[in-house]
PDB file of the backbone (N, CA, C, O) and the ligand in Angstrom, with CONECT records:
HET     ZN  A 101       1
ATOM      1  N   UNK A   1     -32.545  19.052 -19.878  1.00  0.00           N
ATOM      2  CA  UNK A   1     -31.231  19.090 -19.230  1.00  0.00           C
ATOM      3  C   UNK A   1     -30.759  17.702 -18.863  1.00  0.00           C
ATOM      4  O   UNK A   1     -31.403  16.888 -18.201  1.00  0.00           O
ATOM      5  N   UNK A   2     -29.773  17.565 -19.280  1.00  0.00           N
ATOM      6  CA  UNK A   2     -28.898  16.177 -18.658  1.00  0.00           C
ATOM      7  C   UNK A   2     -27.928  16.288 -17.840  1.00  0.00           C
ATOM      8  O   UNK A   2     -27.280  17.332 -17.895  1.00  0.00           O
ATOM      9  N   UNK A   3     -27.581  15.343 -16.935  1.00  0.00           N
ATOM     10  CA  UNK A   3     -26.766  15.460 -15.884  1.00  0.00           C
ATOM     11  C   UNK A   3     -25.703  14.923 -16.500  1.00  0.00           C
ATOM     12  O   UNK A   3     -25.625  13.881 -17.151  1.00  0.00           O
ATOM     13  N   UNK A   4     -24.599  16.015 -16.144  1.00  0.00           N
ATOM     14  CA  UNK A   4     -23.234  15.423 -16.914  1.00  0.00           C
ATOM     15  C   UNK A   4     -22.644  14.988 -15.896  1.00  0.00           C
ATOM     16  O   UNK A   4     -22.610  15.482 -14.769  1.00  0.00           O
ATOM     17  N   UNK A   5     -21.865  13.445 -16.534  1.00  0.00           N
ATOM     18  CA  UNK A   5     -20.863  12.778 -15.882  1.00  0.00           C
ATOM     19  C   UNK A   5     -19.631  13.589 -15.455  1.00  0.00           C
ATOM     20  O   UNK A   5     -19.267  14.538 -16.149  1.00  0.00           O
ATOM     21  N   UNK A   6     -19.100  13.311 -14.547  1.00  0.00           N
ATOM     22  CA  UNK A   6     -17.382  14.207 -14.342  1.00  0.00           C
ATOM     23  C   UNK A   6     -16.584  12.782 -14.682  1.00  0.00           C
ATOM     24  O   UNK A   6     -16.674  11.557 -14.594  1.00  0.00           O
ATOM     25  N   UNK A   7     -15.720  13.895 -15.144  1.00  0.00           N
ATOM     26  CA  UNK A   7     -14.717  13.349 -16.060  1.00  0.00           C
ATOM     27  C   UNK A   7     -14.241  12.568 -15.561  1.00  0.00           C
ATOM     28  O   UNK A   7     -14.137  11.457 -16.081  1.00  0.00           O
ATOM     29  N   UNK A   8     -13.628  12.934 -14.002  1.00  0.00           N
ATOM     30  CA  UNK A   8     -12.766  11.987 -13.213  1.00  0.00           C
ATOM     31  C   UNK A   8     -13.859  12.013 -11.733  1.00  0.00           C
ATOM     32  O   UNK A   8     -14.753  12.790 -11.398  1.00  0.00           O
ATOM     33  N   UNK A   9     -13.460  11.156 -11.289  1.00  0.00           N
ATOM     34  CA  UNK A   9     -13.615  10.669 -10.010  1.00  0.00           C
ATOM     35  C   UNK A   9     -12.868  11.429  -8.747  1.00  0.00           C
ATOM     36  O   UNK A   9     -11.681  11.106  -8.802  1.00  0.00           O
ATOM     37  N   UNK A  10     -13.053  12.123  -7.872  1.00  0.00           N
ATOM     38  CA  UNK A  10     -12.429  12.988  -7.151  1.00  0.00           C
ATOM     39  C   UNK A  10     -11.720  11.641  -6.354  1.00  0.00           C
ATOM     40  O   UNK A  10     -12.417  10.705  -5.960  1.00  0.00           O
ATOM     41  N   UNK A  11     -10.207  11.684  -6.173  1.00  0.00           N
ATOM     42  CA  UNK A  11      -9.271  10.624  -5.602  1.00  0.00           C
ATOM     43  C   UNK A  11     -10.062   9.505  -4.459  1.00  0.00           C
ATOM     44  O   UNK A  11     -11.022  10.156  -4.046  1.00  0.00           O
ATOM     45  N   UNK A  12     -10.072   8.819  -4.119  1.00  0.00           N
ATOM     46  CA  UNK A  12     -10.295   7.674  -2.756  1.00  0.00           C
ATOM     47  C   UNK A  12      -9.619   8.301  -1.790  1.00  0.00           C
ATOM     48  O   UNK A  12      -8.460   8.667  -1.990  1.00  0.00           O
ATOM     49  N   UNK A  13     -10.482   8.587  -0.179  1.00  0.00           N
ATOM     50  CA  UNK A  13      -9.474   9.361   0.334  1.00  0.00           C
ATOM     51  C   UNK A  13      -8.535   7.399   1.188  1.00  0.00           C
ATOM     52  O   UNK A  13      -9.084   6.299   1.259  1.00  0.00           O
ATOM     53  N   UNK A  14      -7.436   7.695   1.529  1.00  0.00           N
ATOM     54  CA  UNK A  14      -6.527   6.359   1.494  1.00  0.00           C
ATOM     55  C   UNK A  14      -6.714   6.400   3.090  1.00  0.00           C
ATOM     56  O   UNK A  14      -6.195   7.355   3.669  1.00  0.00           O
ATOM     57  N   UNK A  15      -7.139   5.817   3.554  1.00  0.00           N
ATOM     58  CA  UNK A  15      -6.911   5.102   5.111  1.00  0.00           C
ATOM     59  C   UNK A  15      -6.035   4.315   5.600  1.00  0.00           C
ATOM     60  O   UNK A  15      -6.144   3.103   5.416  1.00  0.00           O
ATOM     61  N   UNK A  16      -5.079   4.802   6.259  1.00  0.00           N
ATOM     62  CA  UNK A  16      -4.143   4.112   6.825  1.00  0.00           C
ATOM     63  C   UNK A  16      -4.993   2.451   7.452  1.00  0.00           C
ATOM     64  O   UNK A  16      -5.905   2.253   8.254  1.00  0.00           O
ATOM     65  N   UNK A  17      -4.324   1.729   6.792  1.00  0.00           N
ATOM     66  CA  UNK A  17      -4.671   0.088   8.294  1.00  0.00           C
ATOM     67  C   UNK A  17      -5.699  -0.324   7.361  1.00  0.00           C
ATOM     68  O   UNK A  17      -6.432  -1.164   7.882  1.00  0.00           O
ATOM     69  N   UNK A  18      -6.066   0.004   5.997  1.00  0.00           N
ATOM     70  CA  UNK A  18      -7.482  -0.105   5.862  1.00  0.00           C
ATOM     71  C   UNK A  18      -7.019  -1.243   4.185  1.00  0.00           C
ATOM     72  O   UNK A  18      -7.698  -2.049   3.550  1.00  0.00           O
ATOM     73  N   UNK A  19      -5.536  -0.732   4.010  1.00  0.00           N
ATOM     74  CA  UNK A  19      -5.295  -1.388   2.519  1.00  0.00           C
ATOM     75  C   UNK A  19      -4.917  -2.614   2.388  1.00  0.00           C
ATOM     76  O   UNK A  19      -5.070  -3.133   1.283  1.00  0.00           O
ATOM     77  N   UNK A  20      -4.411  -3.281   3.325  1.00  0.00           N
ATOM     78  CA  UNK A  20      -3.773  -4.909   3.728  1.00  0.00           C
ATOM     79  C   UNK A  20      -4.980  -5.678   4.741  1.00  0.00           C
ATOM     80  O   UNK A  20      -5.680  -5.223   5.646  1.00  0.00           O
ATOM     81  N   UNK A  21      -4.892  -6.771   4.261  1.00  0.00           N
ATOM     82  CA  UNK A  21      -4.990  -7.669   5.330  1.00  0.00           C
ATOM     83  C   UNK A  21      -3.770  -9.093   5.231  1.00  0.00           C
ATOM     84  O   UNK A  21      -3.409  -9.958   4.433  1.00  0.00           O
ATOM     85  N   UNK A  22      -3.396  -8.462   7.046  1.00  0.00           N
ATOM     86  CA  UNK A  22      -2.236  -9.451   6.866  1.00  0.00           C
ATOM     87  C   UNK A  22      -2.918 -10.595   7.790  1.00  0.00           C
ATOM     88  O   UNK A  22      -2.227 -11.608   7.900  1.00  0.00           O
ATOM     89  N   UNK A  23      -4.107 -10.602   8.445  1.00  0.00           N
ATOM     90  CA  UNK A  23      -4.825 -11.702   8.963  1.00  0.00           C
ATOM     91  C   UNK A  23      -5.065 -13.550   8.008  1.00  0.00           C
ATOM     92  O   UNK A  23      -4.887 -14.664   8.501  1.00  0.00           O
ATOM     93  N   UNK A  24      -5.422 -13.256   6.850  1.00  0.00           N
ATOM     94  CA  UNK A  24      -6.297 -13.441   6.371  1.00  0.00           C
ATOM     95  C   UNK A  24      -5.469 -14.261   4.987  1.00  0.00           C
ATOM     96  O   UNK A  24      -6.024 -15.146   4.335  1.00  0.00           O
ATOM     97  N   UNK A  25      -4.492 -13.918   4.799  1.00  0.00           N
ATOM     98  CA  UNK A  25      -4.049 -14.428   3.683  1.00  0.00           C
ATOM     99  C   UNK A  25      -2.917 -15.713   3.527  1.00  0.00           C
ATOM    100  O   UNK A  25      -2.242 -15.950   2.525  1.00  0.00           O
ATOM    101  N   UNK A  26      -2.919 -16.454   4.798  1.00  0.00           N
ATOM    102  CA  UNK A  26      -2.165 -17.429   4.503  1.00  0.00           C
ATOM    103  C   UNK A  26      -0.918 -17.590   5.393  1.00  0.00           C
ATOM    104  O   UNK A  26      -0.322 -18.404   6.098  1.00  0.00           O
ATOM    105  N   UNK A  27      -0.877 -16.116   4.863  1.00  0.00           N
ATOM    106  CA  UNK A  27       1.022 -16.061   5.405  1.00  0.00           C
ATOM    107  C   UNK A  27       1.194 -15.968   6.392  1.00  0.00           C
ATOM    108  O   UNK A  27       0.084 -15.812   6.901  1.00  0.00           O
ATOM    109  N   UNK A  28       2.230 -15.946   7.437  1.00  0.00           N
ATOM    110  CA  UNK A  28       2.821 -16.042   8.857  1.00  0.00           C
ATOM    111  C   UNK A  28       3.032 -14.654   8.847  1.00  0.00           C
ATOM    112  O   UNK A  28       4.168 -14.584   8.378  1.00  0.00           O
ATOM    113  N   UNK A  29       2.650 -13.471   9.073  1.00  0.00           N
ATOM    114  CA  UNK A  29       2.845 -12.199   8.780  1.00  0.00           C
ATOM    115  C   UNK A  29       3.956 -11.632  10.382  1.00  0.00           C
ATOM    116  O   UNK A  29       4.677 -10.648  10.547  1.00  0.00           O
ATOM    117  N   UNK A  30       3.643 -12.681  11.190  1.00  0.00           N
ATOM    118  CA  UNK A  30       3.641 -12.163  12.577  1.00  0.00           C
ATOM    119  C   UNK A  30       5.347 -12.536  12.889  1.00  0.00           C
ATOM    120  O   UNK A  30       5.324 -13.442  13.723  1.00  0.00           O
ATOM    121  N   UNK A  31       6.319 -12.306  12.660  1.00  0.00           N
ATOM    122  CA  UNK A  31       7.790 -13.335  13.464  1.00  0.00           C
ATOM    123  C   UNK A  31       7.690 -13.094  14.804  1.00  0.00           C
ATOM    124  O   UNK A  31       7.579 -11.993  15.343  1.00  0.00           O
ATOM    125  N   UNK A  32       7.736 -14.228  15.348  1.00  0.00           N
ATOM    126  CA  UNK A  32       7.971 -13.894  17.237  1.00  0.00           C
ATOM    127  C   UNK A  32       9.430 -14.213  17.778  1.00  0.00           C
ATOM    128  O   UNK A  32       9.841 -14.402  18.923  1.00  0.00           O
ATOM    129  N   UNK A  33      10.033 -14.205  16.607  1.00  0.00           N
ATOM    130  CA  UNK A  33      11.650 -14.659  16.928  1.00  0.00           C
ATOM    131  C   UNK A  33      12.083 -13.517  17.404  1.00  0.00           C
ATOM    132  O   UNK A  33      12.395 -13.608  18.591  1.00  0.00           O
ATOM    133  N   UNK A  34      12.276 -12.089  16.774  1.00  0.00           N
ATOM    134  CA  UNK A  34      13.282 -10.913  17.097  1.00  0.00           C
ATOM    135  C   UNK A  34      12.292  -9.641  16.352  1.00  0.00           C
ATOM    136  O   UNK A  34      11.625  -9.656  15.317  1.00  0.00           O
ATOM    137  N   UNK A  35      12.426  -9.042  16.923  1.00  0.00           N
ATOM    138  CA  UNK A  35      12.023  -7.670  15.703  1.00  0.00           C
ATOM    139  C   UNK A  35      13.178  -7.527  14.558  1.00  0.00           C
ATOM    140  O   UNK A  35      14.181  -8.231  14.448  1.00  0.00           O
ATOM    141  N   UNK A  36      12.915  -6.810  14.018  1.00  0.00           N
ATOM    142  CA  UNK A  36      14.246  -6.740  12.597  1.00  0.00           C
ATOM    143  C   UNK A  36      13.750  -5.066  12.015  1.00  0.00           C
ATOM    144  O   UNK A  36      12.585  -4.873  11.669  1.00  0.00           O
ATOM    145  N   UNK A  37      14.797  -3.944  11.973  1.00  0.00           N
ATOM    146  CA  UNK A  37      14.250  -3.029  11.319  1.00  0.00           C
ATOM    147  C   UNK A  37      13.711  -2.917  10.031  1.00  0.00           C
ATOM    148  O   UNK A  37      14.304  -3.404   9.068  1.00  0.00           O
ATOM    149  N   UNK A  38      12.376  -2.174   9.890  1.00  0.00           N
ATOM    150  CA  UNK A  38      11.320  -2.290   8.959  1.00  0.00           C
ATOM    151  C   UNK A  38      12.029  -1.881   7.738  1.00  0.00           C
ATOM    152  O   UNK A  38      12.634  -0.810   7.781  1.00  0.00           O
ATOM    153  N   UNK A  39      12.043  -2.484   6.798  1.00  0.00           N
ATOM    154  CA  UNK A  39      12.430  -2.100   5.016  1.00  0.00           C
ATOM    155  C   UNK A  39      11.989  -0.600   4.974  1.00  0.00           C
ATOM    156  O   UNK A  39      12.973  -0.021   4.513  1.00  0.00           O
ATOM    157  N   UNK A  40      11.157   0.188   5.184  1.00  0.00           N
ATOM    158  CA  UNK A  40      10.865   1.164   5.027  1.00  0.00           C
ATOM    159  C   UNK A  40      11.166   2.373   5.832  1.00  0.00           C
ATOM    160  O   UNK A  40      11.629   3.414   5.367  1.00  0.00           O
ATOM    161  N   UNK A  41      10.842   2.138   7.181  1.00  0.00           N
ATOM    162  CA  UNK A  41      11.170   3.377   8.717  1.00  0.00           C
ATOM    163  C   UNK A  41      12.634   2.920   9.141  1.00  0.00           C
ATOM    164  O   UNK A  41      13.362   3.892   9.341  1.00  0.00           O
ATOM    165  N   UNK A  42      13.130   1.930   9.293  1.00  0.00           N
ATOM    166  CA  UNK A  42      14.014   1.308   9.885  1.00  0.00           C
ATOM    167  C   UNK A  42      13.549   0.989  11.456  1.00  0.00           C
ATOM    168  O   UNK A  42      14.316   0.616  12.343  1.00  0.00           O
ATOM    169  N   UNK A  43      12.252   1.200  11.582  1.00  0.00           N
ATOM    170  CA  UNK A  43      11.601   0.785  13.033  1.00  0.00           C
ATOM    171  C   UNK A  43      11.779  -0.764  13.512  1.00  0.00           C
ATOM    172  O   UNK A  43      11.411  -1.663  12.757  1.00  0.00           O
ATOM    173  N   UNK A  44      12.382  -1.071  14.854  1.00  0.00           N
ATOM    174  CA  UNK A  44      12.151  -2.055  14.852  1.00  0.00           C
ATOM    175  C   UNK A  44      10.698  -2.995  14.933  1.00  0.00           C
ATOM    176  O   UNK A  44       9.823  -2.322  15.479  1.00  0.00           O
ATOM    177  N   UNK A  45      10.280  -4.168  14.594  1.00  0.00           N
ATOM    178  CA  UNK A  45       8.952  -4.803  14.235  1.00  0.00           C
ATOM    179  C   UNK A  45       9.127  -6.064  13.590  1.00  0.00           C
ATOM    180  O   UNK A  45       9.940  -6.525  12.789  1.00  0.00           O
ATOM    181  N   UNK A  46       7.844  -6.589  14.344  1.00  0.00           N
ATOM    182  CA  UNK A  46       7.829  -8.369  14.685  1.00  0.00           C
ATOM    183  C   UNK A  46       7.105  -8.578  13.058  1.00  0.00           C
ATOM    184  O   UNK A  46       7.006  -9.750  12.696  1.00  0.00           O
ATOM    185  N   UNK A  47       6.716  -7.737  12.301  1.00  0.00           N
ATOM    186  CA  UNK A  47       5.688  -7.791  11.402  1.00  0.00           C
ATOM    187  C   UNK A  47       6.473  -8.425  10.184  1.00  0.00           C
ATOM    188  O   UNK A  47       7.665  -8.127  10.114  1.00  0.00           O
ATOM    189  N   UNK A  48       6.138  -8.961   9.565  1.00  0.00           N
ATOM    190  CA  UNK A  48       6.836  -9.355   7.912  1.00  0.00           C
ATOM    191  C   UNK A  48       6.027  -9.054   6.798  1.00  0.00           C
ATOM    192  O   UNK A  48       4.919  -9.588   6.754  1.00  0.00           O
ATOM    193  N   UNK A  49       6.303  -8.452   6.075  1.00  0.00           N
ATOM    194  CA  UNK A  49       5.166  -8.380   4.506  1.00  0.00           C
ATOM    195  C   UNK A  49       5.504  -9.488   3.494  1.00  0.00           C
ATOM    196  O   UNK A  49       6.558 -10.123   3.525  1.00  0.00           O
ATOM    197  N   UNK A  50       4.459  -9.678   2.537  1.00  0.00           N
ATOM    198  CA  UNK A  50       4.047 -10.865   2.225  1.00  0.00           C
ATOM    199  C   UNK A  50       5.403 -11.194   1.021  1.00  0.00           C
ATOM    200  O   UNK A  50       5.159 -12.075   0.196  1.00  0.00           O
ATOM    201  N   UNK A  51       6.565 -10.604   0.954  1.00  0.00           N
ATOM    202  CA  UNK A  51       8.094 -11.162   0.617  1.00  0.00           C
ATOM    203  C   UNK A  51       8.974 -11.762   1.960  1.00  0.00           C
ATOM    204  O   UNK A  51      10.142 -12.136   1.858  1.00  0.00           O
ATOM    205  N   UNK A  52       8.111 -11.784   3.373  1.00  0.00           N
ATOM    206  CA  UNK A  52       8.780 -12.390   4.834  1.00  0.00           C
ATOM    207  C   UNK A  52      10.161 -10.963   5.004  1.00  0.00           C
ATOM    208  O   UNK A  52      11.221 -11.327   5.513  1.00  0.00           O
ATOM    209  N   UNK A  53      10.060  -9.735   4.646  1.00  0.00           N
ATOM    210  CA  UNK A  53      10.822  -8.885   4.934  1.00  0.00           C
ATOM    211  C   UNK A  53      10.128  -8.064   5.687  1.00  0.00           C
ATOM    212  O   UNK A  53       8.955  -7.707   5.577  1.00  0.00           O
ATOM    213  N   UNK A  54      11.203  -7.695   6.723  1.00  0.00           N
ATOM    214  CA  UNK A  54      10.577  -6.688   7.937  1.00  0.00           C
ATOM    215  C   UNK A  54       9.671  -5.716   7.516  1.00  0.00           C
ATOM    216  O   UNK A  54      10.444  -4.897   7.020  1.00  0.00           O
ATOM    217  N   UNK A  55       8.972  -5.430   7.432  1.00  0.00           N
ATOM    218  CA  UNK A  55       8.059  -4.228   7.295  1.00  0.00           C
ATOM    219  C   UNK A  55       6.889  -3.712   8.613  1.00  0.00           C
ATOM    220  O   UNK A  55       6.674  -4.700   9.314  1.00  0.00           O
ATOM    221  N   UNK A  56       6.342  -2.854   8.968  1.00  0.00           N
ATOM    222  CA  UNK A  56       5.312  -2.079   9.251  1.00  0.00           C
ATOM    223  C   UNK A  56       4.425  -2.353   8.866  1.00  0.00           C
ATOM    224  O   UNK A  56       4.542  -1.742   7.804  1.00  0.00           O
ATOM    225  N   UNK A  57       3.353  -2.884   8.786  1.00  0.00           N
ATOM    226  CA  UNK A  57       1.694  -2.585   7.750  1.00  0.00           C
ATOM    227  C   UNK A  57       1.590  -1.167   7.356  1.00  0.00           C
ATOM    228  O   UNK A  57       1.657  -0.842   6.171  1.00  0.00           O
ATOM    229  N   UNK A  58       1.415  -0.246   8.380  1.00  0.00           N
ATOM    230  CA  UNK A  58       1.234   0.821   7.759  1.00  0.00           C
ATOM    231  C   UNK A  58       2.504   1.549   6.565  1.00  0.00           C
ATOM    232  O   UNK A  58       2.298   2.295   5.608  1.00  0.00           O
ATOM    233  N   UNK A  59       4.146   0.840   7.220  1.00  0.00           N
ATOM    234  CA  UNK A  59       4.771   1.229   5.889  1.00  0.00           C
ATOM    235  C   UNK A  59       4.704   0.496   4.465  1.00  0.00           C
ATOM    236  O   UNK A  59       5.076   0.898   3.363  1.00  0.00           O
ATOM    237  N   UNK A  60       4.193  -0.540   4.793  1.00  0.00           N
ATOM    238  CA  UNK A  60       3.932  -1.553   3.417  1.00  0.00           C
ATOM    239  C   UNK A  60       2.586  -0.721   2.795  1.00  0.00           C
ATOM    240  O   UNK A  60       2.494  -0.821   1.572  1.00  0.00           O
ATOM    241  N   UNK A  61       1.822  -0.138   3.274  1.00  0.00           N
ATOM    242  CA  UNK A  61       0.587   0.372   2.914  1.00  0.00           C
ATOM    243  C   UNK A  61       1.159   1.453   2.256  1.00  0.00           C
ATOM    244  O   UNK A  61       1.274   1.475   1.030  1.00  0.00           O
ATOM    245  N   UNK A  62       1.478   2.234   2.890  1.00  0.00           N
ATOM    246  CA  UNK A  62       1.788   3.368   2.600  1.00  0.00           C
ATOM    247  C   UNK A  62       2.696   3.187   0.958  1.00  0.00           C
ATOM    248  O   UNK A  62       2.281   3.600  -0.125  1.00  0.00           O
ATOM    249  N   UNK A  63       3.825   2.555   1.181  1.00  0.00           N
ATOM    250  CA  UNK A  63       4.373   2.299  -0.334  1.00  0.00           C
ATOM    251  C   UNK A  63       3.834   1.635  -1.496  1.00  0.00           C
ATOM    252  O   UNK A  63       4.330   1.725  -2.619  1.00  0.00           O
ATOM    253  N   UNK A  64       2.460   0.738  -1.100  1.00  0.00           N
ATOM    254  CA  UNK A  64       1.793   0.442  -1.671  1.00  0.00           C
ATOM    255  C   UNK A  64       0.652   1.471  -2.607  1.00  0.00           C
ATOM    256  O   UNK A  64       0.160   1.294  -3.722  1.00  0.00           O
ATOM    257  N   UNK A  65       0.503   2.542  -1.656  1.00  0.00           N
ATOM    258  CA  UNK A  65      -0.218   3.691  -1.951  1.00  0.00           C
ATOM    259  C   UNK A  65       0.520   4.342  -2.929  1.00  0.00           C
ATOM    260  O   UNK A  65       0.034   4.620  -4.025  1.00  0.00           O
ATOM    261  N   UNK A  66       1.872   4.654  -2.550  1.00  0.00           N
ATOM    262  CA  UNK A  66       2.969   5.049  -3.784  1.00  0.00           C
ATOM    263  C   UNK A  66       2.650   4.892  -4.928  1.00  0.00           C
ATOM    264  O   UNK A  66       1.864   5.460  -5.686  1.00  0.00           O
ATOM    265  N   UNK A  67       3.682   3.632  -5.045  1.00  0.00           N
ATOM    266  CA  UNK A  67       3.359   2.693  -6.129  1.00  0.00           C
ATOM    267  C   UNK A  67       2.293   2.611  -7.291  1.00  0.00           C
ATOM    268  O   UNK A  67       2.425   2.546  -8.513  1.00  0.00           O
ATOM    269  N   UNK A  68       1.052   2.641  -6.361  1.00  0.00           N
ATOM    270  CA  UNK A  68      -0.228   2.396  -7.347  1.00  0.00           C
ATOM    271  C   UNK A  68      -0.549   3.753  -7.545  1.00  0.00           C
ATOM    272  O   UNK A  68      -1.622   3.930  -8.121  1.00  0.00           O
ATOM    273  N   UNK A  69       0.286   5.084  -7.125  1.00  0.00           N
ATOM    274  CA  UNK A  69       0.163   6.854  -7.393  1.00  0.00           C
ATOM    275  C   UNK A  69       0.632   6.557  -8.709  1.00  0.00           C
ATOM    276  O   UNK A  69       0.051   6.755  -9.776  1.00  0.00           O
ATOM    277  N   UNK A  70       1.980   5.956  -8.458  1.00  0.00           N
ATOM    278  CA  UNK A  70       3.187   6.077  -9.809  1.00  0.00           C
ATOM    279  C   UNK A  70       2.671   5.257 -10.895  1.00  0.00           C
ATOM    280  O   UNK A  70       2.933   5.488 -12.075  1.00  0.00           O
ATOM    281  N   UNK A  71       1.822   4.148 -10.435  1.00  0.00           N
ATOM    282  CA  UNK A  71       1.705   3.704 -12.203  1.00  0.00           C
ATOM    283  C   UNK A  71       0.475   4.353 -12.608  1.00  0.00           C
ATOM    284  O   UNK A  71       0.404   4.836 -13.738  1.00  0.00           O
ATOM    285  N   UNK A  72      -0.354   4.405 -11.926  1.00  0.00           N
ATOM    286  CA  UNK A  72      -1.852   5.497 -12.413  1.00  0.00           C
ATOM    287  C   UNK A  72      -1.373   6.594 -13.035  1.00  0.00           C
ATOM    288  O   UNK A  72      -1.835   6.887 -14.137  1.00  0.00           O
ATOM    289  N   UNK A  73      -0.648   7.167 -12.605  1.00  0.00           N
ATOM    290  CA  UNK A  73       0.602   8.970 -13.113  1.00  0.00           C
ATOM    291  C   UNK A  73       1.089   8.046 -14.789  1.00  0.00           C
ATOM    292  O   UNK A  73       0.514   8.434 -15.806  1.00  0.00           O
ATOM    293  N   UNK A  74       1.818   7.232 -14.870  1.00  0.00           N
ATOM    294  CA  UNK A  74       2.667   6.804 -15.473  1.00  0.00           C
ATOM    295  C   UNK A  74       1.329   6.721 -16.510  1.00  0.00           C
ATOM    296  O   UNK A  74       1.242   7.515 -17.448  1.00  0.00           O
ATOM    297  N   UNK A  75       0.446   5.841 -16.296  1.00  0.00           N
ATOM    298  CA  UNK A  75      -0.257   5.106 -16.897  1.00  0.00           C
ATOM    299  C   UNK A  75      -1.031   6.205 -17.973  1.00  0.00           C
ATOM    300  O   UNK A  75      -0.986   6.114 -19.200  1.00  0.00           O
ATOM    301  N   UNK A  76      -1.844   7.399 -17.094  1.00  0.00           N
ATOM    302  CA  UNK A  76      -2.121   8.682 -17.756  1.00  0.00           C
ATOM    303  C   UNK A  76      -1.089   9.509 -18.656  1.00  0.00           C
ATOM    304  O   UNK A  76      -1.662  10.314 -19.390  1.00  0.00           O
ATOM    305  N   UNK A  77       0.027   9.496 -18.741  1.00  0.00           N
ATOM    306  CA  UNK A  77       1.055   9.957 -19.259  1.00  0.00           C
ATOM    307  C   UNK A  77       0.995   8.909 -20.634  1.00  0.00           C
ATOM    308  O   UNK A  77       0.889   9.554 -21.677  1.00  0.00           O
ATOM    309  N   UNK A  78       1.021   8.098 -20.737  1.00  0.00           N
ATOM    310  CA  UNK A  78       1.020   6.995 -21.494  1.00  0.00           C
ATOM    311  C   UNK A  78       0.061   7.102 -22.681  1.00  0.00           C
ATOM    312  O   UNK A  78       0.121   6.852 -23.884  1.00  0.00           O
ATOM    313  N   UNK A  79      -0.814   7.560 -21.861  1.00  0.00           N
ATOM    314  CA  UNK A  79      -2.192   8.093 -22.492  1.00  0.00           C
ATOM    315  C   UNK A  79      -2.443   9.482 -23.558  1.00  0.00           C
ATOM    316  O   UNK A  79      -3.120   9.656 -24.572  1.00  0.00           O
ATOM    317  N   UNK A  80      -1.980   9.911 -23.151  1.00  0.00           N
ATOM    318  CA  UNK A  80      -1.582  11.181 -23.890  1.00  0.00           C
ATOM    319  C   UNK A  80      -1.394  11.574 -24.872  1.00  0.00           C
ATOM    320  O   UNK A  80      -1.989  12.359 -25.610  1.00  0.00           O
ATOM    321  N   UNK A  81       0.049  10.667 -24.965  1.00  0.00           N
ATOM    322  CA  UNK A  81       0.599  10.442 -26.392  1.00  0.00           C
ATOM    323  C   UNK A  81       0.134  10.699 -27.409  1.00  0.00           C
ATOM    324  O   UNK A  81       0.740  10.436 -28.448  1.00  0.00           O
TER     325      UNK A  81
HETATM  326 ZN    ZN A 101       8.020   0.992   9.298  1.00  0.00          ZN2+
END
């Protein structure tokens, strides 16, 4: 008997706070000038993502999570063919 591989990998479960680091990379992530509503919630927040546009971490994460849904989807579709 051999142990069969699975086909796929059952998903990564996604942790909020867990996909960015905005510490760590250079950028000024933090504005202490004004809050500005977030590109994503429209929340106000001191935070900037790494284009210096208002964002959330967790909403930059979160669309980031999107994103990399839609081209993995896209990418399998592609595949098919
Ligand atoms: Zn937000």
């Amino acid at each position: 008997m051999s142990a069969r591989r699975r086909r796929r990998a059952p998903p990564e479960e996604y942790v909020p706070g867990t996909l960015l680091d905005w510490r760590g990379d250079g950028l000024p992530h933090w504005d202490y000038d004004r809050p500005l509503p977030c590109r994503y919630c429209g929340g106000d927040t001191h935070l900037r993502d790494s284009k210096k546009s208002p964002a959330h971490k967790v909403c930059a994460e979160a669309a980031l999570a999107q994103q990399a849904a839609e081209a993995q989807a896209a990418y399998h579709q592609e595949g098919t063919r």
